[in-house]
N, C-alpha and C positions, 0 to 999 in steps of 0.2 A: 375483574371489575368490568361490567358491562353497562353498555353507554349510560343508562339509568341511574348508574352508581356513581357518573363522572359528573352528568348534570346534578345528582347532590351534593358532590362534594364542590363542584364550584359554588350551592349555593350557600356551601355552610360557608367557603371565603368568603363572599357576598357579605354573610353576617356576622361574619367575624368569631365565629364557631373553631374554623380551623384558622391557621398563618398560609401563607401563599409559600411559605418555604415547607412546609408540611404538605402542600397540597401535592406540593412537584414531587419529594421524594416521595409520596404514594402513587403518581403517575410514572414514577421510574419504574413499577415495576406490573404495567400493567400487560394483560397477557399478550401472545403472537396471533397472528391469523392463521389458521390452520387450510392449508388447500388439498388436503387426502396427501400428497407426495411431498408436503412441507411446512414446515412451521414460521412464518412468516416474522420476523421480528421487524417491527415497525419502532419500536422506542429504544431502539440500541443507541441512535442520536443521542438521545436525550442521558440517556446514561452514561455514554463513552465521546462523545460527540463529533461520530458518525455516523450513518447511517448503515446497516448489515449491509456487508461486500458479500456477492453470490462467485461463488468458486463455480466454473464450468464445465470442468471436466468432469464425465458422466453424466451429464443430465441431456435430454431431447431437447431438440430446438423449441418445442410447445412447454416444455419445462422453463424453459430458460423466460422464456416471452412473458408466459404466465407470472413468474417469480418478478421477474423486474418491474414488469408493468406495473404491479401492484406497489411495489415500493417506491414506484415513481408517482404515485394517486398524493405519496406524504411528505415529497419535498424535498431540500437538498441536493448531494451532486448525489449520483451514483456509480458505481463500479463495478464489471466482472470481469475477473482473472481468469486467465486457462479458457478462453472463449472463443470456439468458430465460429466463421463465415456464416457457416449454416445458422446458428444458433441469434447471430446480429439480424439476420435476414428477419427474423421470427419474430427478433426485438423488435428490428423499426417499423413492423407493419402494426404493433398497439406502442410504440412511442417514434414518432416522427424524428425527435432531435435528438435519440442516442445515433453518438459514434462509434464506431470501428479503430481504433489504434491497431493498426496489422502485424508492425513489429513485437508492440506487448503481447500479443492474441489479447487483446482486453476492448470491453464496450462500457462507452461512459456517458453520462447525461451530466453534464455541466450547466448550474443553472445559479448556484454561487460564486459567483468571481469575486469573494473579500480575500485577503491575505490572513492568514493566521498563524504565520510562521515570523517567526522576529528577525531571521536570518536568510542566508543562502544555502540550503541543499546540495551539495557537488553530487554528482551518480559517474564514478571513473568505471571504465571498462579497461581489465590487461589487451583483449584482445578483440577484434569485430568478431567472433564468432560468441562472446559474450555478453553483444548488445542486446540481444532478444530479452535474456534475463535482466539487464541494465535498465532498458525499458517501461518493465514493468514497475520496477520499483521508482522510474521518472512518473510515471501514470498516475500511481497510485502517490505521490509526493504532492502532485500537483494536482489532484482534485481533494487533493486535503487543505489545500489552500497555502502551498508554498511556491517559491521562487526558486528553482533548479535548475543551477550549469551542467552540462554535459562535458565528460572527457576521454573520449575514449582510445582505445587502442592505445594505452603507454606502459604495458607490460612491463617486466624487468627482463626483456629480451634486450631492450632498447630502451635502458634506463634514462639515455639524454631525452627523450620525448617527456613522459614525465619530470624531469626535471627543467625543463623549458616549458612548463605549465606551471610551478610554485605558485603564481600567484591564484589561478582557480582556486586552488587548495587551500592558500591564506586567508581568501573571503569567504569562507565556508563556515557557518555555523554547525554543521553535520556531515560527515561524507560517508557515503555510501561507497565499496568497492567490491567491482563483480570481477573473478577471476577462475579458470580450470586449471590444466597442467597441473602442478604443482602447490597450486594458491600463494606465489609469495608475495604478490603485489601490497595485499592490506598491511606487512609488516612493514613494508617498506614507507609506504603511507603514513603508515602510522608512527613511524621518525623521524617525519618532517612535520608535523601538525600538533598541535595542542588541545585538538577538541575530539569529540566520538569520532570513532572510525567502524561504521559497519560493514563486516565483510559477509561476502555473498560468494561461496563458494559454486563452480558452475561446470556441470555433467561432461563440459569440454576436455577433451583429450583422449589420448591412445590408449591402450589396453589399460597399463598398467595404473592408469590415472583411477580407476573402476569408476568408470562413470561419477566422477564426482569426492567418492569420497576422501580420493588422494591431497585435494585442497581442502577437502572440510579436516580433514587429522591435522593440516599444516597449520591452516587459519586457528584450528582449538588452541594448537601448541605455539603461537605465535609469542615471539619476546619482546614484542611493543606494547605496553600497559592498556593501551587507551583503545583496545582491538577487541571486539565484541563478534557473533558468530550467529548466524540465523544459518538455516536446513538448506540444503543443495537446492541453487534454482529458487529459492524463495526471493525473488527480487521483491513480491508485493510483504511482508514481514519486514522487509531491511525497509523499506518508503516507509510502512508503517510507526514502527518503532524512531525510524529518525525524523516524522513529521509532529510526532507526540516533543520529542527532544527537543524539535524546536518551536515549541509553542512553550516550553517553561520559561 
């Protein structure tokens, strides 16, 4: 559909040709901007309602610049995960008010501040070497338009820490829990709470952990009901999924 085709079709709204609910589901699928190295998707808002998040890793800083700039010409907050220094520098010189999140590696342009989440988001981390990924999925929670506590380091090393925290966990409509070693944190989570529990298994640990997937088999095989499982290190997928959660 090319602009020609949109100015008609608003004017058949106009005249009452088409419905305005007809107009939009033909606007949901209108094509991407193509830049030679990418396909731009400018109406994923409108369809999913947010805007295309740009994953960073692999692409050049003039990639990255390029891509976001453009998606920032259509409004909204924006997001990119797995994102260098390098790559932010690239950003802000065509958008002045993205930031830098250093912990997430993530760069954001926040230009909606409404809420659209009903509840409270928790993001627990077992341990500070899991906050990088924990991060991410705070990042990405809240430029979706939620309210997120943080909790971190209360692993089952040191089960009292966690348990002198219940109440974070009480006022949670969704939680999020980032964990390596082992992964048994989200089990444990997940029997004291009533509501989702997404676990985020995290690359943290010794040999035998293989980089991750020692908690991703645990978190799969977890005997708490309410325990769900997104890919090693996906912090932005757990925000995702439980930003959607809390907007029902």
């Amino acid at each position: 559909m090319n602009p020609e085709s949109v100015r008609k079709l608003f004017q058949q709204v106009r005249q009452g040709k088409v419905s305005p609910d007809a107009a939009v589901e033909r606007l949901r699928h209108l094509p991407f901007e193509d830049l030679g190295f990418a396909m731009v998707d400018h109406h994923r808002a409108l369809r999913v309602g947010m805007p295309e998040v740009v994953f960073g890793q692999g692409k050049t800083p003039a990639q990255m610049a390029q891509i976001f700039s453009r998606l920032a010409r259509h409004g909204g907050n924006l997001l990119a995960t797995r994102a260098s220094k390098e790559q932010f520098v690239a950003v802000r010189k065509k958008v002045r008010k993205a930031e830098y999140r250093e912990l997430a590696r993530a760069i954001v342009l926040e230009r909606d501040h409404r809420k659209h989440g009903k509840g409270t988001i928790a993001v627990v981390s077992a341990g500070t070497s899991d906050i990088p990924v924990a991060e991410e999925a705070v990042v990405t929670a809240e430029i979706m338009g939620n309210d997120v506590e943080r909790l971190y380091d209360v692993g089952v090393a040191g089960i009292h820490r966690l348990l002198a925290n219940r109440g974070t966990l009480a006022r949670a409509r969704v939680i999020i829990v980032c964990a390596g070693m082992e992964g048994a944190l989200p089990s444990v989570v997940g029997g004291l709470v009533g509501v989702p529990v997404i676990a985020v298994p995290t690359s943290v640990g010794y040999g035998a952990a293989f980089k991750g997937v020692a908690a991703l088999l645990g978190m799969m095989n977890s005997c708490a009901s309410n325990v769900s499982v997104v890919n090693i290190d996906n912090g932005f997928g757990a925000g995702y999924v439980a930003s959607l959660i809390n907007r029902l």
